[in-house]
LOMIGU-638083 format. One line per field, with one value per residue: residue number from 1; residue in three letters; x, y, z of N, C-alpha, C, O, CB in turn. Coordinates in steps of 0.02 Angstrom, whole numbers, padded with zeros to 5 digits. Atoms other than C-alpha are relative to their C-alpha. Glycine has a CB too. Example, Ala and Ser with C-alpha at 12.3 -4.5 7.8 and 13.67 -1.06 7.14 Angstrom:
<pts>
nr [1, 2] .
rest [ALA, SER] .
n.xx [00045, -00042] .
n.yy [-00059, -00059] .
n.zz [00000, -00003] .
ca.xx [00615, 00684] .
ca.yy [-00225, -00053] .
ca.zz [00390, 00357] .
c.xx [00045, -00039] .
c.yy [00060, 00055] .
c.zz [00000, 00037] .
o.xx [00097, -00014] .
o.yy [00059, 00110] .
o.zz [00033, 00045] .
cb.xx [-00050, 00020] .
cb.yy [00001, 00023] .
cb.zz [00062, -00071] .
</pts>
This chain:
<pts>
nr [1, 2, 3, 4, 5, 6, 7, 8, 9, 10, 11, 12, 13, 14, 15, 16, 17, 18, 19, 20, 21, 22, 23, 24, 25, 26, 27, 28, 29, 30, 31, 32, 33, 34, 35, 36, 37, 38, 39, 40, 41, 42, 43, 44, 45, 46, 47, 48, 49, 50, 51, 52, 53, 54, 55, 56, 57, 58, 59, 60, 61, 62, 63, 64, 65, 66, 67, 68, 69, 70, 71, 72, 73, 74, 75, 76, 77, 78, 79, 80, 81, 82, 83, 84, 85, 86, 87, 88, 89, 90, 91, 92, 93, 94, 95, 96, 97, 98, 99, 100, 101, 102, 103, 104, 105, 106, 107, 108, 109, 110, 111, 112, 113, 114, 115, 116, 117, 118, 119, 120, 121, 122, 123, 124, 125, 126, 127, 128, 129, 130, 131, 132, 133, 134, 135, 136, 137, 138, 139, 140, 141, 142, 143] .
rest [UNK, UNK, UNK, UNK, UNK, UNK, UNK, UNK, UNK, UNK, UNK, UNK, UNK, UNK, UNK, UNK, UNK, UNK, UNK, UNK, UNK, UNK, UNK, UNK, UNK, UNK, UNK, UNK, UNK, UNK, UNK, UNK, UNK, UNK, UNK, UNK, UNK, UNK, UNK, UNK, UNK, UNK, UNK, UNK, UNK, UNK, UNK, UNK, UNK, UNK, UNK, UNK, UNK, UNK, UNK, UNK, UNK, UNK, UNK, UNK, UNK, UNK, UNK, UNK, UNK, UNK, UNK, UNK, UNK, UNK, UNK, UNK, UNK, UNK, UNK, UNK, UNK, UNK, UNK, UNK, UNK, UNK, UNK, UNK, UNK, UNK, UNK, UNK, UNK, UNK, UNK, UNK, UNK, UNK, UNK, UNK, UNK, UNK, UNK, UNK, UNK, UNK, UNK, UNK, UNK, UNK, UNK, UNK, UNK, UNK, UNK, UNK, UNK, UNK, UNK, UNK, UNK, UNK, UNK, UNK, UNK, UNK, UNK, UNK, UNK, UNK, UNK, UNK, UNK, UNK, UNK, UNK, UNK, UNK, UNK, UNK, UNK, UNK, UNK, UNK, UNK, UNK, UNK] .
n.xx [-00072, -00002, -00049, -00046, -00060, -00057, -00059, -00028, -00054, -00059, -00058, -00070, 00033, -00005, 00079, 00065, 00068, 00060, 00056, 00068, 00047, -00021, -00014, 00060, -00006, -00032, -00025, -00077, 00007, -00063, -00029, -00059, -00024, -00015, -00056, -00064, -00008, -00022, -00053, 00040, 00050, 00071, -00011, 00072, 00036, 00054, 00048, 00018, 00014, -00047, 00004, 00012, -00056, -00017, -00065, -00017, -00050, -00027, 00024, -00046, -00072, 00034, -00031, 00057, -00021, 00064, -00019, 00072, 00023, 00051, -00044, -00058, -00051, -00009, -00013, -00054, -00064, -00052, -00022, 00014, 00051, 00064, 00050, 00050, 00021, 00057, 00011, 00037, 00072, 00053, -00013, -00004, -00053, -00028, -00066, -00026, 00039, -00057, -00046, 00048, 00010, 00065, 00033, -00003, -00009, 00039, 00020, 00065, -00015, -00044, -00007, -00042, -00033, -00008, -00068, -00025, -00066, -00005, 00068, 00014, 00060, 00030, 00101, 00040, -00004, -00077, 00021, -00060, -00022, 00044, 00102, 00046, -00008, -00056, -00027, -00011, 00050, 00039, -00040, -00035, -00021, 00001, -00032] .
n.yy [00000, -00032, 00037, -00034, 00054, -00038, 00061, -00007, 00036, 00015, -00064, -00043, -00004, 00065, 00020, -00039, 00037, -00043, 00016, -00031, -00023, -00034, 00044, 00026, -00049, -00031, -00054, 00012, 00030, 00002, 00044, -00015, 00021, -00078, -00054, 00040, 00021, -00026, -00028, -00074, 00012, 00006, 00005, -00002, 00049, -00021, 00077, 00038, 00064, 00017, -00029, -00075, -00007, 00029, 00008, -00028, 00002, 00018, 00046, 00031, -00025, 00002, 00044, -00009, 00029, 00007, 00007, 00048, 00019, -00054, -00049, 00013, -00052, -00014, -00060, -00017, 00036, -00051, -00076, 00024, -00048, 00032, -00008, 00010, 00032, 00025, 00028, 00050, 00028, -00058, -00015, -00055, -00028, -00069, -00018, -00060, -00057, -00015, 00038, -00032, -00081, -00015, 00023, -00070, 00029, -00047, 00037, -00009, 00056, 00042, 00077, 00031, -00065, 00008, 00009, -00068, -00034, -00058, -00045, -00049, -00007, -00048, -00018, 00089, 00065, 00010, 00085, 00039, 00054, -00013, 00013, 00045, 00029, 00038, 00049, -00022, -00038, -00084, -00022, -00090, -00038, -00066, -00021] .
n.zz [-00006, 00053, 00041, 00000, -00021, -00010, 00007, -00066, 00005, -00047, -00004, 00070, 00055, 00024, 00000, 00008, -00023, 00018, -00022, 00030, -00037, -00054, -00059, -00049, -00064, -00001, -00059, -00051, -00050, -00039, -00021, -00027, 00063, 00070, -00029, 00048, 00089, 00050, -00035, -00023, -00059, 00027, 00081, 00039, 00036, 00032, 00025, 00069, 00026, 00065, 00065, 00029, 00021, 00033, 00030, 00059, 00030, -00041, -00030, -00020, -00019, -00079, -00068, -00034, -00065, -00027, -00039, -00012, 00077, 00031, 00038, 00051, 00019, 00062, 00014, 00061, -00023, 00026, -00043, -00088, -00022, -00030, 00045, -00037, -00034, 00021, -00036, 00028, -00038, 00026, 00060, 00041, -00015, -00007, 00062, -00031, 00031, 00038, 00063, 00068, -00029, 00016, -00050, -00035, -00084, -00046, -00070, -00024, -00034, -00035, -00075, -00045, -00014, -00081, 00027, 00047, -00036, 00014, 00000, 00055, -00019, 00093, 00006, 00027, -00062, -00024, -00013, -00027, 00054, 00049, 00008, -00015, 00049, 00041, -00033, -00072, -00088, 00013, -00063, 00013, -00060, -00016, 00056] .
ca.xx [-02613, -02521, -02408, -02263, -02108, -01922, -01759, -01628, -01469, -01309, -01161, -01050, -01212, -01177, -01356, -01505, -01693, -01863, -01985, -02175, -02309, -02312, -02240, -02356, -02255, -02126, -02012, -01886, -01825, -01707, -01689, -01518, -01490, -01534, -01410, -01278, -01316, -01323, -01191, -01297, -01419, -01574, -01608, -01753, -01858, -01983, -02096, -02139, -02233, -02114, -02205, -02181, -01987, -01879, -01705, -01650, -01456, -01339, -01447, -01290, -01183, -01311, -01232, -01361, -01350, -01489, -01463, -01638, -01763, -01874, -01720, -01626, -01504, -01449, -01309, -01170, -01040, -00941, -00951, -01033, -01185, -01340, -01483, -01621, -01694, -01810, -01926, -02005, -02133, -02208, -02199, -02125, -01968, -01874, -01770, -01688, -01753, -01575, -01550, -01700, -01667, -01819, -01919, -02021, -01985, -02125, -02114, -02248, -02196, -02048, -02007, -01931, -01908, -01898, -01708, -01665, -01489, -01561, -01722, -01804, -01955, -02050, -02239, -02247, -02293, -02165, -02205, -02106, -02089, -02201, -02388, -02498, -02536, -02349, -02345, -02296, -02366, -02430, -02369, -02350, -02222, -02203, -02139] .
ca.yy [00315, 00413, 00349, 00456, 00354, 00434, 00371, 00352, 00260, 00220, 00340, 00317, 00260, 00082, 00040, 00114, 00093, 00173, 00215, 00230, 00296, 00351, 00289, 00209, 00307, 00424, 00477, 00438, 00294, 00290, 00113, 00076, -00050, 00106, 00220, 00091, 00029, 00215, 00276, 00430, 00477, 00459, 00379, 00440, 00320, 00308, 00132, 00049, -00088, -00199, -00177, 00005, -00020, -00085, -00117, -00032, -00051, -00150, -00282, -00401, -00276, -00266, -00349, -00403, -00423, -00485, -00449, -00525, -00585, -00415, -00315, -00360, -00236, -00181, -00079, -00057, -00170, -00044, 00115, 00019, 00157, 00097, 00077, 00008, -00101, -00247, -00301, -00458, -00476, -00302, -00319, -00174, -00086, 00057, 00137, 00279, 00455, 00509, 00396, 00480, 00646, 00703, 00647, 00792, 00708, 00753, 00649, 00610, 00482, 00436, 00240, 00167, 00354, 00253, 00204, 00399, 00475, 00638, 00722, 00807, 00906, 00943, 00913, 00725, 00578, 00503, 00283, 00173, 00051, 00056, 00071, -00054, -00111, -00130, -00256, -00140, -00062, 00095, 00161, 00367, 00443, 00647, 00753] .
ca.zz [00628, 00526, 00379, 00395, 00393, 00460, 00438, 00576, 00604, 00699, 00735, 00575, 00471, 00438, 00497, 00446, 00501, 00448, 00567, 00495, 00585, 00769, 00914, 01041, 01193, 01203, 01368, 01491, 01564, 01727, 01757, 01824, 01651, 01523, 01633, 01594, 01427, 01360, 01483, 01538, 01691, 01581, 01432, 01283, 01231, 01082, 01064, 00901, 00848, 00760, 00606, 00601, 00607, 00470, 00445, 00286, 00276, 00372, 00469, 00457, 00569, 00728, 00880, 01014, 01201, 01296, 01485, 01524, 01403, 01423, 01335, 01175, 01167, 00969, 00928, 00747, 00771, 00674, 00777, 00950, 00901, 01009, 00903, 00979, 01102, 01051, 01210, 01162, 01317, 01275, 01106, 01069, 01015, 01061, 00920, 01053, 01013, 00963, 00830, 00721, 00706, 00636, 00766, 00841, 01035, 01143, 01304, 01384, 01538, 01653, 01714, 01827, 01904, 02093, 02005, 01953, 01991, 01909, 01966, 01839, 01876, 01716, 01766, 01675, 01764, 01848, 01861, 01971, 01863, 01711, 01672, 01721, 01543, 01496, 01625, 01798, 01967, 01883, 02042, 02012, 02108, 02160, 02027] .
c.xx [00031, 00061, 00043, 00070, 00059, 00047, 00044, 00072, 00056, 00048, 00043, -00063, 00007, -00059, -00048, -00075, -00045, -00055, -00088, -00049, -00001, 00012, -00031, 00028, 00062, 00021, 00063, 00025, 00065, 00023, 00089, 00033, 00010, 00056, 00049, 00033, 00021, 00058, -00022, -00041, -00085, -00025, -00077, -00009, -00056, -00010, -00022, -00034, 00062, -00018, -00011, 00095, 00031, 00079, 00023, 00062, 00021, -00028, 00050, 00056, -00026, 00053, -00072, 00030, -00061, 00015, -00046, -00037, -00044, 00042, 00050, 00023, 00029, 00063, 00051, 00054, 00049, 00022, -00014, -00050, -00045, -00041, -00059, -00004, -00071, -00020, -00044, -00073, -00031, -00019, 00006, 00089, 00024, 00062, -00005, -00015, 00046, 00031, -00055, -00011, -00038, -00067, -00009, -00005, -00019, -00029, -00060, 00006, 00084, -00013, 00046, 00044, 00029, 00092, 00045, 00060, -00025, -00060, -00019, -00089, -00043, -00065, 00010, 00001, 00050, -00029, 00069, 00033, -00022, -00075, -00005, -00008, 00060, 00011, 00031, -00037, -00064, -00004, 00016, 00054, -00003, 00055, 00089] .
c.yy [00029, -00055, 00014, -00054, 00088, -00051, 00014, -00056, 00001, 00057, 00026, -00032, -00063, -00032, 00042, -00022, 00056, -00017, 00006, -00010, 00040, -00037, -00010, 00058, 00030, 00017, -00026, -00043, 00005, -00067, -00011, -00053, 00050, 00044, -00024, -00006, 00080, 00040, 00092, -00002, -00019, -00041, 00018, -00032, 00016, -00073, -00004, -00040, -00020, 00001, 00066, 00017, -00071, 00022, 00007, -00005, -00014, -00052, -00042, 00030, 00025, -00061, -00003, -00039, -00001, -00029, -00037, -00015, 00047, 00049, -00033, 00053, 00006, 00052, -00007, -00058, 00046, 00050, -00030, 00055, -00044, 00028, -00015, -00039, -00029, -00031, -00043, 00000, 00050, 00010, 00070, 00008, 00050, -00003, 00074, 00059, 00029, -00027, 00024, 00082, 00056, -00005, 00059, -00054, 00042, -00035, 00014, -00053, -00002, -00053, 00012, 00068, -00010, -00024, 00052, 00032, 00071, 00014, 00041, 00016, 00046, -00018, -00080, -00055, -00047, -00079, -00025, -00033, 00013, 00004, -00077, -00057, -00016, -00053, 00025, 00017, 00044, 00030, 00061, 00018, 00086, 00016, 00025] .
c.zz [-00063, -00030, -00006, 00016, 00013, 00008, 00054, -00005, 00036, -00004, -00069, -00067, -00039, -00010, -00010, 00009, -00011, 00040, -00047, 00070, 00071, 00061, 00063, 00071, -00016, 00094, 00025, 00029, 00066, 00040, -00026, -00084, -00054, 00023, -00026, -00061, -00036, 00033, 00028, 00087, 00003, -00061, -00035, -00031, -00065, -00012, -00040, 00002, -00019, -00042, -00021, -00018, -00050, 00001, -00057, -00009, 00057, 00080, 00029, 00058, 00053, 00043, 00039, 00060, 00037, 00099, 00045, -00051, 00009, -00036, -00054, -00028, -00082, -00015, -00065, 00032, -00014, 00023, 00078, -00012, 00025, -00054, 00010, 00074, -00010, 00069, -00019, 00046, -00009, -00064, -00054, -00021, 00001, -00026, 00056, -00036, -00029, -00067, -00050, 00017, -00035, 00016, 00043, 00073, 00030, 00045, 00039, 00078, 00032, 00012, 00007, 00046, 00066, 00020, -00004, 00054, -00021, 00003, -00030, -00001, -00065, -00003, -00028, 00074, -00002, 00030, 00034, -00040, -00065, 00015, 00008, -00072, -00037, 00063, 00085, 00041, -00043, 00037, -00026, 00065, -00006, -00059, 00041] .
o.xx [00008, 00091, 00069, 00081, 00049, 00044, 00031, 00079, 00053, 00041, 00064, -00046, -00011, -00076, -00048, -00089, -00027, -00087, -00089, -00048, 00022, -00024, -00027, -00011, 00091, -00018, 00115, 00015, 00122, 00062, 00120, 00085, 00061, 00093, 00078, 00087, 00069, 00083, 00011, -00039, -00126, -00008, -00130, 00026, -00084, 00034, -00062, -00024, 00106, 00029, -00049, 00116, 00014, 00100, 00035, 00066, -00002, 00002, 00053, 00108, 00010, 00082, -00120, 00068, -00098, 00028, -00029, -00014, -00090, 00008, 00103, 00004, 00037, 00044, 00069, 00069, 00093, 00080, 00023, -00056, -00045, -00035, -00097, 00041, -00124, 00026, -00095, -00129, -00091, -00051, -00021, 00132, 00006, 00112, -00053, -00017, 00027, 00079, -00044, -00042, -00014, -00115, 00035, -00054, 00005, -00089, -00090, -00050, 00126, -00065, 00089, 00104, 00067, 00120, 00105, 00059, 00009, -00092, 00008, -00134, -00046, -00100, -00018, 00028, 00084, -00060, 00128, 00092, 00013, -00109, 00035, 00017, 00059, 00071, 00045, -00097, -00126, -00049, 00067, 00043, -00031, 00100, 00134] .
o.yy [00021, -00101, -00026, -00088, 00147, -00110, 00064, -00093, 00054, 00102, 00079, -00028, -00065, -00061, 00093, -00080, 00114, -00070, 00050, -00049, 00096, -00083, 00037, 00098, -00001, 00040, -00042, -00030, 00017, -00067, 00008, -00032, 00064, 00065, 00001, 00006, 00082, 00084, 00143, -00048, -00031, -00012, 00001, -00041, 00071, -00107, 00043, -00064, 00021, 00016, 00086, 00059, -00130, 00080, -00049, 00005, 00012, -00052, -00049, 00000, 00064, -00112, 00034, -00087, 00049, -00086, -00071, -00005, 00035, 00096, -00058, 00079, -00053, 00111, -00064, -00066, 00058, 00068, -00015, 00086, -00100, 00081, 00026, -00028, 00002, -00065, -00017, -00007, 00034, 00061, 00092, -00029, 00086, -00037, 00112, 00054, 00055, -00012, 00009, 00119, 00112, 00012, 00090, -00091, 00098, -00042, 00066, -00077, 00001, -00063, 00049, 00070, 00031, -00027, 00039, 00042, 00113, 00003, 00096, -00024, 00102, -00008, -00120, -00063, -00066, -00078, -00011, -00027, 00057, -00013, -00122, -00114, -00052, -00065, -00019, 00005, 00042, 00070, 00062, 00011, 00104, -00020, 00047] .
o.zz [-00119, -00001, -00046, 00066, -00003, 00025, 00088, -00054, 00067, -00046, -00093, -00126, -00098, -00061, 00024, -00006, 00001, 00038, -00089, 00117, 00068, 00081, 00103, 00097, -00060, 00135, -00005, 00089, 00046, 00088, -00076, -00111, -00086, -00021, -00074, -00087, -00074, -00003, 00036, 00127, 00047, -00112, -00007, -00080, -00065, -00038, -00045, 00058, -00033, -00078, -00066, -00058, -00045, -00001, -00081, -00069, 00108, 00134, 00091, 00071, 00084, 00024, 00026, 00062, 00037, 00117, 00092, -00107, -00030, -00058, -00034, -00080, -00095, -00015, -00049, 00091, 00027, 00016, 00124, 00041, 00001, -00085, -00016, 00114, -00005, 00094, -00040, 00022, -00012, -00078, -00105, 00004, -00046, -00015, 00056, -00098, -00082, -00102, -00108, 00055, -00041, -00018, 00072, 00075, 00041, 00051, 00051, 00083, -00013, 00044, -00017, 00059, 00091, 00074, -00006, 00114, 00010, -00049, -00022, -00013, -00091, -00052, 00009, 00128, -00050, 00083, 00022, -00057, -00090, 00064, -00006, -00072, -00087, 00072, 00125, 00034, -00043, 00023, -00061, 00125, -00058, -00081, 00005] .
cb.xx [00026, 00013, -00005, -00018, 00032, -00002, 00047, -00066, 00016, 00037, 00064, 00132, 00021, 00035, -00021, 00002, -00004, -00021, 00008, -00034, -00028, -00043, 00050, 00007, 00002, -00026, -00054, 00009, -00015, -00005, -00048, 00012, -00041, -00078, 00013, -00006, -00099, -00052, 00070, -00077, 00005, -00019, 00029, -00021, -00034, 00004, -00050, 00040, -00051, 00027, -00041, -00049, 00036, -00042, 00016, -00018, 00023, 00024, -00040, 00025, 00044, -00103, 00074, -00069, 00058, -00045, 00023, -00052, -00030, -00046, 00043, -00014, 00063, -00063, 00026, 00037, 00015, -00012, -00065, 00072, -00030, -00025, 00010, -00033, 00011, 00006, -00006, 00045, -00005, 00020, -00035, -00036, 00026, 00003, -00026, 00069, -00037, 00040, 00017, -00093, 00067, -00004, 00032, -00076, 00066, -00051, 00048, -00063, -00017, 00016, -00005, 00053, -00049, -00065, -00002, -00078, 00089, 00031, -00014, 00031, 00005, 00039, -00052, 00070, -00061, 00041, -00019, -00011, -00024, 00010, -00046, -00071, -00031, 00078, 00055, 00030, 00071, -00061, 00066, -00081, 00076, 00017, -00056] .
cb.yy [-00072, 00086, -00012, 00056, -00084, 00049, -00001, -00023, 00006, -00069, -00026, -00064, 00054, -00038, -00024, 00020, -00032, -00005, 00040, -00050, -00047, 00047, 00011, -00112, -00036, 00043, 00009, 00029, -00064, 00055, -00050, -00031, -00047, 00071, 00010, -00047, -00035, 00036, -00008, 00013, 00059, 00061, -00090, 00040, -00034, 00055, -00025, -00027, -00004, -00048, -00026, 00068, 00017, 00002, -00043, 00059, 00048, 00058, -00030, -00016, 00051, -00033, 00047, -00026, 00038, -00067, 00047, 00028, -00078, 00039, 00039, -00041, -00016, 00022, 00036, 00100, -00068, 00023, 00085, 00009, 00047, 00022, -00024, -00026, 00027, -00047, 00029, -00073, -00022, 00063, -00034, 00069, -00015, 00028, 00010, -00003, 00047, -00009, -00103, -00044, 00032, -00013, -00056, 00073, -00018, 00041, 00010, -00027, -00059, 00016, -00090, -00055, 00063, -00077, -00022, 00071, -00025, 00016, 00026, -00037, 00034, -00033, 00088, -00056, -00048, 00072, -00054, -00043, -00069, -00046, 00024, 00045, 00022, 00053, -00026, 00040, 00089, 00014, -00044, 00076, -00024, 00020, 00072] .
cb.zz [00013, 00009, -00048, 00048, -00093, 00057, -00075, 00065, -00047, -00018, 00054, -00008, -00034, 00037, 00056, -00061, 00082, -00071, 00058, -00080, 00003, 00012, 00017, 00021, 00079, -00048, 00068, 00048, -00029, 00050, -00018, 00103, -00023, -00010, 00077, -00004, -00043, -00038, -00058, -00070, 00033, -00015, -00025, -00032, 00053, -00061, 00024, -00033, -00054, -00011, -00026, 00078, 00063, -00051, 00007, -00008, -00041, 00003, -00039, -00057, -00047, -00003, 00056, -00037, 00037, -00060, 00011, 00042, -00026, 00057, 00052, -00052, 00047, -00022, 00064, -00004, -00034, -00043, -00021, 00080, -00053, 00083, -00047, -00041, 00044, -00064, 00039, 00003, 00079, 00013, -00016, 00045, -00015, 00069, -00124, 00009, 00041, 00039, 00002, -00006, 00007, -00034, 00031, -00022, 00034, -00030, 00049, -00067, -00052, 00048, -00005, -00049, -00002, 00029, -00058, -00018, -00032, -00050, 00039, -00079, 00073, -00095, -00082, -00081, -00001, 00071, -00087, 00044, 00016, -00044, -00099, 00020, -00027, -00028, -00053, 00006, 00072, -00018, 00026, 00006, 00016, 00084, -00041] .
</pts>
């Protein structure tokens, strides 16, 4: 694993967070909560350990909304930037691929594509839900 840390942070920069190393998955998800939460048709993901991310400035000024207990939502109180998403039962978290922008983002995966308002045919595999080992079907659907 490599040691490479990158830094990343909220809209007006209140919060800041350092990833190190590499992120377990990278891609897309289109469940109908991510559509919402980031107000889009898609949202990009990148998965962490939690000990690969750190909170570097502005910890006190996260908000958190937890619409089930597999998503704790994260975002600035100050600007309302989204900043992550900590899922406790996978133990992972997703710091959004937009908020590190030094992050070469090289998806590899759709979920929850059986949710998707926007068909996007780009050759990756396309999961109903999730993989098998994060806990879903592993159910492929047609590109």
């Amino acid at each position: 694993m490599s040691s490479k840390s990158q830094d990343g942070g909220c809209f007006c920069g209140s919060v800041n967070l350092t990833v190190t190393g590499e992120p377990v998955a990278m891609g897309y998800c289109h469940c109908e909560s991510c559509r919402h939460w980031s107000a889009g048709p898609v949202n990009a993901f990148t998965l962490w350990p939690p000990d690969s991310v750190e909170i570097t400035q502005g910890a006190n000024l996260l908000g958190s909304y937890a619409k089930t207990e597999n998503s704790h939502r994260k975002w600035c109180k100050n600007c309302g930037g989204h900043v992550f998403t900590d899922h406790p039962t996978m133990g992972l978290i997703d710091v959004y691929a937009a908020v590190i922008p030094t992050l070469d983002f090289t998806p590899g995966i759709h979920v929850f594509y059986e949710e998707t308002v926007l068909r996007i045919h780009d050759g990756l595999v396309k999961q109903k839900d999730v993989p098998t080992e994060m806990g879903g079907s592993g159910v492929e659907l047609p590109d």
